[in-house]
C-alpha positions in Angstrom: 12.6 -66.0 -22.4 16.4 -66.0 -23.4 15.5 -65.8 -26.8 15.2 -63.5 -28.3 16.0 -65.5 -34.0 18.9 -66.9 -36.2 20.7 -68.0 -38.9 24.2 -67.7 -38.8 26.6 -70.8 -39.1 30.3 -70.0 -38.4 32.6 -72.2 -40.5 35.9 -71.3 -38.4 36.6 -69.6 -35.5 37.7 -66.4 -37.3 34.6 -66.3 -38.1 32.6 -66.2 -35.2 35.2 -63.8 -33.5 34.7 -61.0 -36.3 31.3 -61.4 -36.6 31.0 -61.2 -32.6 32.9 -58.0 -32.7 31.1 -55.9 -35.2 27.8 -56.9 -33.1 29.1 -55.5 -30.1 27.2 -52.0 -31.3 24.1 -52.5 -30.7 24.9 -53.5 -27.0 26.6 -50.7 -26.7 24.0 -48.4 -27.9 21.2 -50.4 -25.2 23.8 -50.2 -22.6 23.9 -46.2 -23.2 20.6 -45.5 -23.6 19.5 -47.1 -20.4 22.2 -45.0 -18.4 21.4 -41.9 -20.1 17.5 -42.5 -18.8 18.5 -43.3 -15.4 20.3 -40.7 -15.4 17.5 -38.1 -17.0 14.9 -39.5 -14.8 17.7 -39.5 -11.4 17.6 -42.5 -10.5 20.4 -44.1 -8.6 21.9 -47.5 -9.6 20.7 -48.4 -5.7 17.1 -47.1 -6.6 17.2 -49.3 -9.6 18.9 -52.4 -7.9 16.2 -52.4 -5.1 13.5 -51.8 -6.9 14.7 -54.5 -9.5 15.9 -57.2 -7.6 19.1 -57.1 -9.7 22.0 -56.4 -8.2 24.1 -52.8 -8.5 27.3 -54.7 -10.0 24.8 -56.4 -13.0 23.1 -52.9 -13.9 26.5 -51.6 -14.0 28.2 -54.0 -16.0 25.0 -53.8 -18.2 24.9 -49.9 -18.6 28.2 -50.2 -19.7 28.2 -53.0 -21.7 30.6 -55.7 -20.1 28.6 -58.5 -20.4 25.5 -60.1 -22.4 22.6 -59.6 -20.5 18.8 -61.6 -21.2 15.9 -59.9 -21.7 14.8 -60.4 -18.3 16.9 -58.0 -16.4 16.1 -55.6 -19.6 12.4 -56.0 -18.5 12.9 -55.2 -15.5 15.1 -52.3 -15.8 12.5 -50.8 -18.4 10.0 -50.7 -15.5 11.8 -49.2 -12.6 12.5 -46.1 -15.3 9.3 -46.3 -16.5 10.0 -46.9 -20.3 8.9 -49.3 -22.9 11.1 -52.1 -23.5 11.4 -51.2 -26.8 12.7 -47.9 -25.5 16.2 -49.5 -25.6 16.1 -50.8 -28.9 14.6 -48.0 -30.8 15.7 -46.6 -33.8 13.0 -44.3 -35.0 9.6 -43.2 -34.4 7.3 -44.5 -36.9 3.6 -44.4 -36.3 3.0 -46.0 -39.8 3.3 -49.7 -40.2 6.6 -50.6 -40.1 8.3 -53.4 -42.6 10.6 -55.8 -42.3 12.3 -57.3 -45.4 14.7 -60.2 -45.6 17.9 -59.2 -46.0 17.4 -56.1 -43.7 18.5 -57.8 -40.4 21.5 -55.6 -39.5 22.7 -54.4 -36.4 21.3 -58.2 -34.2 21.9 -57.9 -30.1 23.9 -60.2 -28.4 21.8 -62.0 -25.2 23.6 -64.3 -23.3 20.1 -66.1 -22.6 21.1 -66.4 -18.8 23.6 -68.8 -18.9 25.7 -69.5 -16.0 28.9 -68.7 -17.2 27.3 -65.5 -19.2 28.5 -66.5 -22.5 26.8 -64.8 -25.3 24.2 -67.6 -26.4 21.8 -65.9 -28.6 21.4 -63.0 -31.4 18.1 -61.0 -31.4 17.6 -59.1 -34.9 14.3 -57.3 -34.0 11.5 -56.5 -36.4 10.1 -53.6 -35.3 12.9 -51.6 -33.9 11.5 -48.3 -36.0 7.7 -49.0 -34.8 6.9 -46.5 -32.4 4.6 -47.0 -29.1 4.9 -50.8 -30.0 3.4 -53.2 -27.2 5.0 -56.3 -29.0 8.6 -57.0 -29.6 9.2 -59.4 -32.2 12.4 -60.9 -32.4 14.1 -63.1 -35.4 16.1 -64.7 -33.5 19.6 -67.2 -34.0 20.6 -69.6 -30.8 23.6 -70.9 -30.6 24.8 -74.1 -29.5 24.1 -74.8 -25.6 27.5 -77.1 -25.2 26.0 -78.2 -21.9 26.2 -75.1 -20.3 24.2 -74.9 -17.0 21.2 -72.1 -17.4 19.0 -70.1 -14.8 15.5 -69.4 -15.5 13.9 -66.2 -15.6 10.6 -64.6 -14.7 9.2 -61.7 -15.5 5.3 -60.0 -16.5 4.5 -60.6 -19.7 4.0 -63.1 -22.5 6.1 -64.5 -24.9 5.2 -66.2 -27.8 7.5 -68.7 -30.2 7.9 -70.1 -33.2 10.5 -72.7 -34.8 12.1 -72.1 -38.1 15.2 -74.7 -37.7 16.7 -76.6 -35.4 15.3 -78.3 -32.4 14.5 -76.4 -29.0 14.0 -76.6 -25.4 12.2 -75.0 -23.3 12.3 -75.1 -19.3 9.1 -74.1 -18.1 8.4 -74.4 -14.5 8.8 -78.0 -13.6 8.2 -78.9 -17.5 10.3 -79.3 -20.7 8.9 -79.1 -23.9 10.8 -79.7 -27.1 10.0 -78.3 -30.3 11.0 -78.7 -34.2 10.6 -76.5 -36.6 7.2 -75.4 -37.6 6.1 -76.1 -33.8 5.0 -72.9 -31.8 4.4 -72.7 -27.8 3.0 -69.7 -26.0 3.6 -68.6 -22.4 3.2 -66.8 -19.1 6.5 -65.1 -18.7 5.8 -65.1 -14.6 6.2 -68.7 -15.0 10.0 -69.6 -14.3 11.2 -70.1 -18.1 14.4 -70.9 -20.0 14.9 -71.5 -24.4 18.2 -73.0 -25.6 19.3 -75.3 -28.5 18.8 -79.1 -28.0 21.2 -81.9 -28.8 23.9 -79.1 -28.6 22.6 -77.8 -32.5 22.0 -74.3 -33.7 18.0 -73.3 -34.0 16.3 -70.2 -35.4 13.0 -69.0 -34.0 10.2 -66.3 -34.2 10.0 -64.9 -31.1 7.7 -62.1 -29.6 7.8 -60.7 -26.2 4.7 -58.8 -25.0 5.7 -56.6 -21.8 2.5 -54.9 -19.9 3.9 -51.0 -19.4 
């Protein structure tokens, strides 16, 4: 999807910088934990790259956190090892419902939402990171402005559902574009090429949940 929800407005550039560096933990802590598995399970970074389709430079440069990956290569990874996606984003393991309060949206993970130049493009605050066993991944999640950048769909198994708290959005799907305002909703095939971004080159906040067969 490349979306993963938002609401963060920078009002200088000091801003954004500081708040991008004290999000760079939770990237970290995904990047580890998907090396630590690989390795556990042994599983080569050639296993993984074959078996993926990604290439060995983009898991590495993943597992150790150089650059902003999307979900889709995420997905992907989680089934060659043969976790959960929400194996990566864990916190706990809760077997009780799990609640999510406003205000409690710490710790977001920075996607780049597969933009060309792999410029972090979207924050993913999930909702059920202490859930465990979850199915669902549901995502609050804050795009960032698209300034024209040129994007690469994604596929992957699955289905991903959205919904539009502000802003406008667009979304690429196979040879279609849909855009939708907020209190719209669209939901998906994930094996259908797909792409989410800001329109007219605006911030937008969405409800997003990814459903990942295991």
């Amino acid at each position: 999807m490349y979306f993963c929800a938002y609401k963060f407005h920078f009002d200088s550039k000091t801003d954004f910088n500081n708040y991008n560096n004290n999000d760079m933990g939770s990237n970290t802590v995904i990047g580890a934990k998907i090396r630590n598995i690989r390795i556990t399970k042994n599983i080569s970074l050639e296993e993984v790259a074959e078996r993926s389709g990604l290439s060995i430079d983009q898991i590495t440069r993943i597992e150790e956190d150089v650059e902003f990956p999307s979900l889709s290569p995420l997905i992907k990874i989680a089934r060659v090892l043969g976790v959960r996606l929400g194996t990566f984003l864990d916190d706990q393991s809760e077997l009780g419902p799990v609640i999510s309060r406003k205000g409690d949206h710490e710790g977001s993970i920075s996607f780049s939402n597969n933009a060309a130049k792999a410029r972090k493009h979207m924050e993913y605050n999930s909702l059920s990171k202490e859930k465990s066993g979850r199915h669902m991944e549901p995502f609050l999640i804050n795009i960032e402005r698209s300034e024209n950048e040129v994007f690469a769909s994604s596929t992957h198994e699955g289905e991903e559902f959205i919904y539009v708290l502000q802003g406008l959005v667009e979304i690429n799907y196979g040879k279609d574009t849909f855009i939708l305002e907020a209190g719209d909703s669209i939901y998906y095939d994930s094996i259908v090429t797909h792409h989410v971004h800001a329109a007219a080159n605006e911030t937008a906040q969405i409800l997003g949940v990814v459903y990942t067969p295991y």
